[in-house]
N, C-alpha and C positions, 0 to 999 in steps of 0.2 A: 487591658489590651489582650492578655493572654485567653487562647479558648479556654472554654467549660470543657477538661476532658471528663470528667465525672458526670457530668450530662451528658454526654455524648456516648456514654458508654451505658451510660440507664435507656437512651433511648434505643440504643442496640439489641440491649439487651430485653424490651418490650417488644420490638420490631419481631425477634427470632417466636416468641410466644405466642404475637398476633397473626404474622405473615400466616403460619400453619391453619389456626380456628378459620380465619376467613377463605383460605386454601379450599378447607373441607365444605366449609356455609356453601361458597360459589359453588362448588363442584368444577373446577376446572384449570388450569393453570392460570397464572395472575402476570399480566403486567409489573415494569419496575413501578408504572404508576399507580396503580394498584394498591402495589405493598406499602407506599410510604403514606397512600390515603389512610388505606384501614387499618396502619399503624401506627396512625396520629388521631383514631376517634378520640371525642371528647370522653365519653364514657369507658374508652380503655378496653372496649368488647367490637369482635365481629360482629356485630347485633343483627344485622340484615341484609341485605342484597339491596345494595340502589341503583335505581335506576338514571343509568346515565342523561345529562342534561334534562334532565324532572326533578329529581328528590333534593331537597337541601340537607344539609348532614353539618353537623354540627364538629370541630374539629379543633386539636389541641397545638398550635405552632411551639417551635422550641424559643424562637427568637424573632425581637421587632429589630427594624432598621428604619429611621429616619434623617431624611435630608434636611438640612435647614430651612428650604423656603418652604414647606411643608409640616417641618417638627414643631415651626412658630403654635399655628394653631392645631395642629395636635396635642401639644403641653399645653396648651389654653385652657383644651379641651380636660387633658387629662388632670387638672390642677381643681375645674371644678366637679371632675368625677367624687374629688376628698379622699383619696387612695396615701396611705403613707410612704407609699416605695412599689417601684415597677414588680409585676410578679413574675417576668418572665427575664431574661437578658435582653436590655435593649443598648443601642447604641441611639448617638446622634453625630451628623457628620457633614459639616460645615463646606459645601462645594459648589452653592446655588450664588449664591451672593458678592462674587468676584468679577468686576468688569473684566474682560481684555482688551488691549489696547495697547497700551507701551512697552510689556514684556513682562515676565514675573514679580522681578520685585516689585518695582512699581505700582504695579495694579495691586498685590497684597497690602503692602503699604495704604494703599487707596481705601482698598474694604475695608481693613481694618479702620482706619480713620471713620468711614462713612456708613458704616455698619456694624460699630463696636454696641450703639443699644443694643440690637440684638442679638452678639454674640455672645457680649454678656450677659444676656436675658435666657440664651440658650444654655448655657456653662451653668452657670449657677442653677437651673431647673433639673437641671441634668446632674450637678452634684447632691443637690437635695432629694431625687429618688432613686439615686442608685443608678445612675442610666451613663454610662460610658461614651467621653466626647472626644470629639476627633477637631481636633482646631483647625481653621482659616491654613491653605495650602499642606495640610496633612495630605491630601489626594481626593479622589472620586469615587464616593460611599459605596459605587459597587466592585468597583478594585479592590478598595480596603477591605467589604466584606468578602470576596471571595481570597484575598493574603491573609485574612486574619481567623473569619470565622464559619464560612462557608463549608458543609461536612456530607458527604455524602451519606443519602438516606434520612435527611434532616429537612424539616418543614419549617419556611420563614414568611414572613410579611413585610412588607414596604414600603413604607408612604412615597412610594415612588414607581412608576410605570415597569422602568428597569430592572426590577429588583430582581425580577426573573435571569439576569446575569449570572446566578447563583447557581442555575441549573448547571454550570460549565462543570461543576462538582458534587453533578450527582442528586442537588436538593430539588426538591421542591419549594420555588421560593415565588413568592406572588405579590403582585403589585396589589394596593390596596390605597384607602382614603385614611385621614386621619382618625373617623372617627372608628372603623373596625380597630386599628394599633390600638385607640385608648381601652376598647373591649379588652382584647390581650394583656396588654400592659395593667390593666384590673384585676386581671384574675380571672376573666372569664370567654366563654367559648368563643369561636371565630364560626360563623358562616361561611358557606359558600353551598353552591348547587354542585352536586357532582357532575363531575366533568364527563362529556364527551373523549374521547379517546383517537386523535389521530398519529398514525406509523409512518415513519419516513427512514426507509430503508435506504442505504448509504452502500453503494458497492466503490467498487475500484479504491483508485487512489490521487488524492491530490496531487498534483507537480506543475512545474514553470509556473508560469502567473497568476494559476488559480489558487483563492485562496478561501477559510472557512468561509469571508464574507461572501463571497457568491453561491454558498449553498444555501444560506436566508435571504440574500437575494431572489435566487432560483423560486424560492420557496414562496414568497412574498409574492414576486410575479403569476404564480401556480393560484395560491388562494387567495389573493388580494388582499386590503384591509380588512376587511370583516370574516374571512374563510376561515379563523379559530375561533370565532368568537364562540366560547361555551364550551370549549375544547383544549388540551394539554396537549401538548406536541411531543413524543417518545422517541428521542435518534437512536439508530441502533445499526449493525450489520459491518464489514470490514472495514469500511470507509469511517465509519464513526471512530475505532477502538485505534484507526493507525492516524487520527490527529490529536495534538497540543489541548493540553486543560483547555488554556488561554481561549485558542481556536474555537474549544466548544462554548466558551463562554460568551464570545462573541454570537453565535449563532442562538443561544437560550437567550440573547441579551434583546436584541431586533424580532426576536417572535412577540415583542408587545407589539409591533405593526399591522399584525396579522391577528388582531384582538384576541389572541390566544391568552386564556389563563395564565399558564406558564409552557416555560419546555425541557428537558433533560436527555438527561443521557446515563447508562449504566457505569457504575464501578470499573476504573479499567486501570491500565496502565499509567498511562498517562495522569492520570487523579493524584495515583501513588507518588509517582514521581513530581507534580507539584505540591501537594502538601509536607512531603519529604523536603522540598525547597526551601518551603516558606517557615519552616522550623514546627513541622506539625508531625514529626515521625508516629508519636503518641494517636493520632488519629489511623493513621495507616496500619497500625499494630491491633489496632479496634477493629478498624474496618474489616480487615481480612479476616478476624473469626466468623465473619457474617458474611461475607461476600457475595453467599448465594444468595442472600435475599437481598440486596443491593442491584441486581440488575435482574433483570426480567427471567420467568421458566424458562427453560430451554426449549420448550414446545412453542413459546410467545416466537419465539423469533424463527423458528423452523414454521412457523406456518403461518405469519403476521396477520391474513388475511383475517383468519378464522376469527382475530380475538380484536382487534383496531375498527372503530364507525370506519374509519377511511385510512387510505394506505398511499402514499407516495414514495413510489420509487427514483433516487440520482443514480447516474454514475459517474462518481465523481473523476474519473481517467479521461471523461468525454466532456466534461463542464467548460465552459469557455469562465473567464473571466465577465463581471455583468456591472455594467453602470446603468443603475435606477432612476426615473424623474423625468420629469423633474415635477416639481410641486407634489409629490404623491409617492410614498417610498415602494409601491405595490408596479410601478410600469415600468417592466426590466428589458433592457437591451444589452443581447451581449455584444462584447469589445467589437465582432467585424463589421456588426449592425449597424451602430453608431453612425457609422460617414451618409448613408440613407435614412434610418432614422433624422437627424438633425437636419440634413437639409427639406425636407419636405416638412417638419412641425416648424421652420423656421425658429429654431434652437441658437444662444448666439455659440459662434465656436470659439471664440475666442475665450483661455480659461483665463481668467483673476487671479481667483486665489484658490488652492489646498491648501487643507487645512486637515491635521492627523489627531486624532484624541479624542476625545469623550468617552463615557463608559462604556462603549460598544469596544473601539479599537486603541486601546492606551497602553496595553502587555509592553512588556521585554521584547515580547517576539514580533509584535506588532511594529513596535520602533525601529527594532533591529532590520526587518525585511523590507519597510521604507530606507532606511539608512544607508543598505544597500546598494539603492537605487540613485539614490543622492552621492553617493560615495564615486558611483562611475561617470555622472555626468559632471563633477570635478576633475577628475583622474582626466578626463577625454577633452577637458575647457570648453564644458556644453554651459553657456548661460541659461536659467531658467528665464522662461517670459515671464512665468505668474509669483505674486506672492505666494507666500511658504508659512506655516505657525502650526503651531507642535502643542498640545495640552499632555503633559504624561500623565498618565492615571492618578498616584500619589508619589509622596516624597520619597517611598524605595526604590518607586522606578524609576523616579529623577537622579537619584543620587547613583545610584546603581548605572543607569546610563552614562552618566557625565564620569563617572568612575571608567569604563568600560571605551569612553570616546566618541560612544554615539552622538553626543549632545555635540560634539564638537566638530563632528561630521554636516549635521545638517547646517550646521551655525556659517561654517565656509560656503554655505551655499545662501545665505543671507536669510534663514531664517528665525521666526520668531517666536523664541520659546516663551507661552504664556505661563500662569501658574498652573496647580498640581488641581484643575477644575473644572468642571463644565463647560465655563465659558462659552462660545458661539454656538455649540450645539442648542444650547437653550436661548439664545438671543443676547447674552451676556458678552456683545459684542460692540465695541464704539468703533464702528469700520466707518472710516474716511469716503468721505463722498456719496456713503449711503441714504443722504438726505434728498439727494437729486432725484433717487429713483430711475436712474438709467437702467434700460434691457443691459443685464450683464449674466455670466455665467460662475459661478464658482462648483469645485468636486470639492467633496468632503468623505471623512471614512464614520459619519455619526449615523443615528438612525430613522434622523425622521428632517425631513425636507419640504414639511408644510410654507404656501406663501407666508412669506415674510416672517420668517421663524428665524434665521440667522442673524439677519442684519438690519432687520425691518423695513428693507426694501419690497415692495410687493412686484416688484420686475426682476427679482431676483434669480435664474433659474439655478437653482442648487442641484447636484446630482449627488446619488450616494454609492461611495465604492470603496474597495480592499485599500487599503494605508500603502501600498506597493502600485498599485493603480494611481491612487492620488499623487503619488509623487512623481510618476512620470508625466502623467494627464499636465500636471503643474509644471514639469523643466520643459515639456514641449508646447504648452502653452495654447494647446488648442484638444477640441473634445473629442474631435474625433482619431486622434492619434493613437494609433495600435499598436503597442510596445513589442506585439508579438509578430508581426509585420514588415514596422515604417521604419524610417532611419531617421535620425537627425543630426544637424550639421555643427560642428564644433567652432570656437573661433577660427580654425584652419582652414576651413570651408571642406576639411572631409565631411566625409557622411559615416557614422556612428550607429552602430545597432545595440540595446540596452542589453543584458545578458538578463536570465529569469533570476528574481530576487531569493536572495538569501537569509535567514538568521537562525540563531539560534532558539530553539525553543523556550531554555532557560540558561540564565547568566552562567559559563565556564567557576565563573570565579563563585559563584552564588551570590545572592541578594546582599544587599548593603547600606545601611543610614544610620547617620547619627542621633537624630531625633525623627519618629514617626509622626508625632503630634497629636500623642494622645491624655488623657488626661483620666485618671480613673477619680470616680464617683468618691464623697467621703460615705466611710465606715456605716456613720448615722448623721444621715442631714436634718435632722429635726432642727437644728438651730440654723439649719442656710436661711438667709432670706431671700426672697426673690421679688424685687421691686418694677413696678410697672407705674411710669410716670401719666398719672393722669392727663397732660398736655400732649403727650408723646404722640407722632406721627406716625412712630412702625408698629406700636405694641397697642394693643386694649384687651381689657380683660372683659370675658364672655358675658351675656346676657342670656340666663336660656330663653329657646324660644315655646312660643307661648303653645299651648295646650289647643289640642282638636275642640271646638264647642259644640259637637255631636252634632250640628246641624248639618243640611245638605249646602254647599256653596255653589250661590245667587247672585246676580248681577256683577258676576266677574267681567272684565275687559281682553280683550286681545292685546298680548304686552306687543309679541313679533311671531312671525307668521317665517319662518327663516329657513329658505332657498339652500339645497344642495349643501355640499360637505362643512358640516358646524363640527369642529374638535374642538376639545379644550381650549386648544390657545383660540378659539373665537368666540368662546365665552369668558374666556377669564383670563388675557396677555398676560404672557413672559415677560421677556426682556425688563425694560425700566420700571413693570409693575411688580416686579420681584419685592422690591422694599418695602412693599404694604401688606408684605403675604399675614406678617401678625396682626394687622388693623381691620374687623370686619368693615368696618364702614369706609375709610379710604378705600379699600381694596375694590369693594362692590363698583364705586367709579368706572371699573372698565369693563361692567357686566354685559357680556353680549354686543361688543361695540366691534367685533371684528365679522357678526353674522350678516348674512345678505336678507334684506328685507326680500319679501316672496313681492311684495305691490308696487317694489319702486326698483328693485335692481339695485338700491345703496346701502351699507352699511351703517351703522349706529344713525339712522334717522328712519322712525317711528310716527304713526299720529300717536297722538293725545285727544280720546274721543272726548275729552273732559273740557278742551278751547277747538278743537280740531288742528291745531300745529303741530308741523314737524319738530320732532328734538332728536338728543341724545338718545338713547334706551335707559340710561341708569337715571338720566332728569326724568324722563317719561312716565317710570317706573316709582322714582319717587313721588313723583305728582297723585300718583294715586295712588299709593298706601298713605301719604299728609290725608286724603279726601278719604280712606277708609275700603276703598275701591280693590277687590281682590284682583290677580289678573294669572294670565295663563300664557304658557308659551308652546308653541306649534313646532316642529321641529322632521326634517327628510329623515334620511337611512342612517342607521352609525353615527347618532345620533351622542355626543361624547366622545369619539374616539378622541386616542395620543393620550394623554398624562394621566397620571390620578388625584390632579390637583383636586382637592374635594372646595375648593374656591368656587368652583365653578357649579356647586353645589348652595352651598352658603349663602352665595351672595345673592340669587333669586332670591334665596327662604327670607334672608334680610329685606330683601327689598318688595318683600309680597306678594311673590308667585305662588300659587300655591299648587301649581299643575303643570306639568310637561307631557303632551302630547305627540308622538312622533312614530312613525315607519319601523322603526327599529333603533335601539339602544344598544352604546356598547356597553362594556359588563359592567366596566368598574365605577362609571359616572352615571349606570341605573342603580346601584347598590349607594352610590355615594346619596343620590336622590332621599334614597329610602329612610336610610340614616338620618337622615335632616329631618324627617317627618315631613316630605313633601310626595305629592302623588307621581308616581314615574308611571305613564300609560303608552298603550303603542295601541293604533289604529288595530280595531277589526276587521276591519276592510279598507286598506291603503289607499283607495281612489277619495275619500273623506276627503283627505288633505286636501283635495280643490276644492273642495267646499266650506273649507273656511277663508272669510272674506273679512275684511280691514277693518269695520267697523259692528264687528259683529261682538253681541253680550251673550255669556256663555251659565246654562245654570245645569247644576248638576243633580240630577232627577233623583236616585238613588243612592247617595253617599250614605245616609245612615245603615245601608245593609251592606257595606265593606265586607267582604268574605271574600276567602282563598276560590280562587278559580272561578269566581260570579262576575262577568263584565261591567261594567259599569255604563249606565246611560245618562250621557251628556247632551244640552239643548242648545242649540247655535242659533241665535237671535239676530235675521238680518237686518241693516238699516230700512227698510222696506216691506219689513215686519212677517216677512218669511221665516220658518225654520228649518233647520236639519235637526232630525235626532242620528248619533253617532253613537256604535257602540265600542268604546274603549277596555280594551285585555289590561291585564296584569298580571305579575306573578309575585303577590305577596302572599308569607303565608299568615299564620296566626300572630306570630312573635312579630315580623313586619309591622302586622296593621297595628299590634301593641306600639311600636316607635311610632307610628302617624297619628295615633289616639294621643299617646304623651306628648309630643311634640318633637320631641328626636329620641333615639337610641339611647344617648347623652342623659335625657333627661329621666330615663328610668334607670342608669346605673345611677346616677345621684341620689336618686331617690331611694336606693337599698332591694330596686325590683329587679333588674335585670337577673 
């Protein structure tokens, strides 16, 4: 459980050595992004000048993080790499796999019952290489990493979109697929393309209702979904340095909405003073021999322009409060908007539920500054309309709160505190009446409010806003209600105005719990076993996949041809398909069953050019790899955005894809592609895309001369014996097309190549 302070201080002491060589290579002052890149080369040298969003560069993280629904096939993964012990520090941290529903105990109780295969499957994997576990209601893997292990100046990975929460202190911390963690966790280097570089200068100062969540609101709104993709986000300026770790954390945590690599923020006060909290003085004491090279030249931020692709300016003394959505975390409206916004989208106003938690908004402070809010509409006898439910980060903020009262605050206000988990932000929600599919409205303070992502309602409209927002939105019970405005009427039938929330940034008394829920690794696990029941329904052990046969791929089929916004969860569902994340072959069951066919306007029904019926996608798809029949998938813009479930990778490759075609990719699910050893392509000319038609056989003219930066020419065979030839880009380089020749990435670190 305890940090590596002795890594922490080697890599400090690397960073001050390297920061200066590549100072001088540039010639010019460095970003904080900068220093932490070309202070984590794999080769340990300034070696070159990259150029941004071109060059791939190969890099050294200090530490992995894995989720349960995630780390299943990761360790699968990494069990058949043949490694005897992780080389890097890794954690695993059990927060995917807990219904909500009837309240904490209850639901843990539940998991555990109905998910002990695999948590036992995860404990034991995890004692046997060294990998640090975090049990069932310990908290939410990006909480605990940023209470436990999260260090400014420090490079992590994630098998998890969020993981970039980490930035709240400083790191550099990036969401990733399973199969990069197993690289690392080998011994060996990480990929990525250098990053684009965007400034988002922070003046003024937050106060009354606004809170950090409306400045990645702001932000989200500004760039959309896809405006980071390829790009780090760098906060910086007064506005940064005069808010809460917590606060920044929140804001590096929802820049995965904005396909950003990752985002951060410099060395400040506030770092100091949460790590100071959380029992890390030994970090603070590091940190500040270094400090300058912790946060950006002082020329970086005196002239931002000059050194960031792009620069956004807030101020945050002029930011209104912002509720996002619905269906889409990117369409922001602030607070006085709202009453005109809703009524012309015909928005319902009426709110459900708030809901406060997930690894975006779960802090001390976060709780605290709802609690506030809750606290006065008790004091004044305001009945809430809507339901109410609380996930706290983990078990120090659970205990620490209910220690402190908070818990006991909301509780008078009838709500319901779930476990220490994800729950509804991921769909890990059994919400009553959700089967009807009623138009309804729910606020939430989590980060992604795709259809039917909560509740698996697709009428659902979810909105996403500040944990202080949510809880008035939820006592007054409708959306357009403007705390900074309206009144509302008490059982007295006065009228009531809410005062601007409060809390404190960190606990008066400091942090507090009896048991965290962690479990450290044995000594030497050579003797763990780790059993995987051949019958079993959650677990199966890997198959590699098969090897490139140097030919060109012929008589492929069209799997799905798929219409507008496909993210993850429309390739590869949350919610109830969580419990198959270890089983490649159950899992693949719900591949692609959430996209919109481009020929019919319906979701999971496909031809079968093989009888000419409509099915499923995952029948469909089986149907012809049984027949031997390759097939391809068509695919709009942003193409993967939301998770980095690498599921959504996998389960094509399982099921015979051997091509994805599309507009544009987001980063982590064209990397996850690649990984697999499947083709990740994007149109050369985007108008293509209408020219592929439902029954069309697709042959691939030039595969045998795969090269870095040579197009590829594809042949579209129509039922009427027409063709298109299309020319399809890519960006693999050498070492890429080595994973699509072996068959995956996997299959050359087994091999002894990688």
């Amino acid at each position: 459980m305890a940090f590596d302070i002795e890594m922490i201080e080697k890599v400090y002491a690397n960073m001050a050595e390297r920061v200066d060589k590549a100072r001088d290579l540039v010639g010019r002052p460095l970003t904080l992004t900068e220093k932490i890149l070309y202070s984590h080369l794999w080769d340990g040298t300034a070696s070159g000048i990259y150029k941004r969003g071109i060059d791939y560069v190969d890099f050294a993280p200090d530490r992995v993080a894995c989720q349960d629904a995630t780390a299943q096939m990761a360790l699968l993964q990494f069990m058949h790499a043949g490694k005897k012990s992780v080389a890097v520090p890794t954690t695993v941290h059990c927060d995917h796999l807990i219904l909500a529903k009837d309240g904490a105990k209850k639901d843990l109780q539940l998991a555990n019952s109905q998910s002990k295969e695999v948590f036992d499957f995860l404990s034991s994997v995890s004692n046997k290489y060294g990998i640090g576990f975090w049990k069932p209601g310990s908290g939410i893997i990006h909480q605990i990493v940023l209470e436990n292990y999260a260090f400014p100046g420090g490079m992590m990975i994630g098998t998890d979109s969020h993981t970039v929460n980490a930035g709240g202190l400083g790191m550099l911390a990036i969401g990733v697929g399973g199969a990069d963690a197993v690289d690392v966790m080998s011994g060996m280097s990480w990929e990525l393309k250098f990053p684009k570089l965007i400034g988002v200068k922070l003046t003024g100062k937050l106060s009354g209702w606004t809170a950090p969540k409306d400045v990645i609101l702001k932000v989200a709104d500004i760039l959309t979904v896809k405006g980071g993709t390829g790009a780090i986000v760098e906060y910086f300026g007064e506005g940064a340095l005069a808010m809460s770790c917590t606060g920044k954390g929140t804001i590096c945590n929802m820049g995965a909405e904005i396909g950003a690599t990752t985002s951060t923020f410099g060395y400040d006060d506030s770092m100091r003073r949460y790590l100071a909290a959380t029992g890390r003085q030994d970090v603070v004491n590091a940190a500040d021999k270094v400090a300058d090279y912790l946060t950006a030249d002082a020329e970086v931020y005196a002239d931002p322009a000059q050194y960031f692709d792009q620069l956004i300016e807030i101020n945050l003394s002029e930011l209104e409060p912002h509720i996002n959505g619905p269906f889409t975390p990117d369409r922001g409206t602030p607070v006085s908007q709202m009453k005109v916004e809703a009524e012309a989208n015909g928005w319902p106003l009426k709110v459900e539920w708030g809901l406060i938690g997930s690894c975006t908004n779960s802090s001390y402070e976060d709780m605290a500054r709802a609690a506030s809010i809750v606290r006065q509409a008790v004091e004044h006898g305001i009945t809430p309309k809507a339901e109410f439910g609380i996930n706290p980060g983990s078990e120090q903020i659970r205990y620490t709160i209910e220690r402190d009262g908070i818990i006991a605050d909301f509780e008078k206000m009838g709500t319901k505190v779930f476990t220490n988990a994800c729950g509804p932000c991921i769909g890990q929600w059994d919400r009553a009446g959700a089967d009807k599919q009623e138009k309804n409205t729910i606020v939430h303070s989590f980060n992604r409010n795709f259809s039917k992502r909560a509740d698996g309602n697709p009428n659902t409209h979810a909105f996403v806003t500040s944990p202080e927002m949510v809880a008035a939105l939820a006592i007054a019970g409708r959306l357009d209600f403007n705390p900074l405005t309206d009144l509302l009427i008490n059982d007295k039938g006065e009228e009531v105005k809410l005062t601007a929330p409060f809390g404190d940034e960190l606990p008066k008394r400091g942090f507090e719990v009896e048991d965290a829920g962690f479990q450290a690794p044995a000594a030497d696990g050579s003797s763990v076993q780790v059993a995987v029941s051949e019958t079993s329904d959650r677990l199966q052990l890997l198959q590699p996949f098969e090897a490139w046969d140097g030919k060109n791929i012929s008589g492929a089929k069209l799997l799905i041809k798929a219409f507008g916004k496909c993210t993850t969860d429309h390739i590869s569902m949350a919610g109830p398909w969580l419990r198959f994340r270890g089983h490649l072959d159950n899992i693949s069951n719900n591949m692609l069953i959430g996209a919109e066919n481009a020929f019919n306007g319906k979701p999971n029904s496909v031809k079968n050019q093989l009888t000419g019926v409509y099915d499923a996608v995952p029948a469909v798809a089986r149907a012809y790899k049984a027949a031997g029949v390759p097939t391809v998938v068509v695919g709009d813009h942003n193409y993967g955005e939301g998770s980095s479930r690498e599921h959504a990778a996998m389960e094509p490759r399982f099921l015979g894809v051997k091509a994805v075609l599309v507009k544009s990719f987001a980063r982590i699910h064209e990397t996850n592609l690649k990984k697999q050893g499947m083709l990740g392509l994007t149109f050369a000319n985007e108008a293509d895309y209408d020219k592929i038609q439902e029954n069309d056989t697709i042959n691939f003219l030039d595969l045998k001369e795969f090269a870095p930066g040579k197009p590829l020419t594809i042949e579209f065979v129509h039922a009427d014996g027409t063709k298109d030839l299309i020319l399809a880009n890519h960006t693999y380089n050498d070492s890429q097309i080595g994973w699509f020749v072996a068959g995956s990435a996997l299959n050359l670190i087994a091999a002894g190549k990688a």
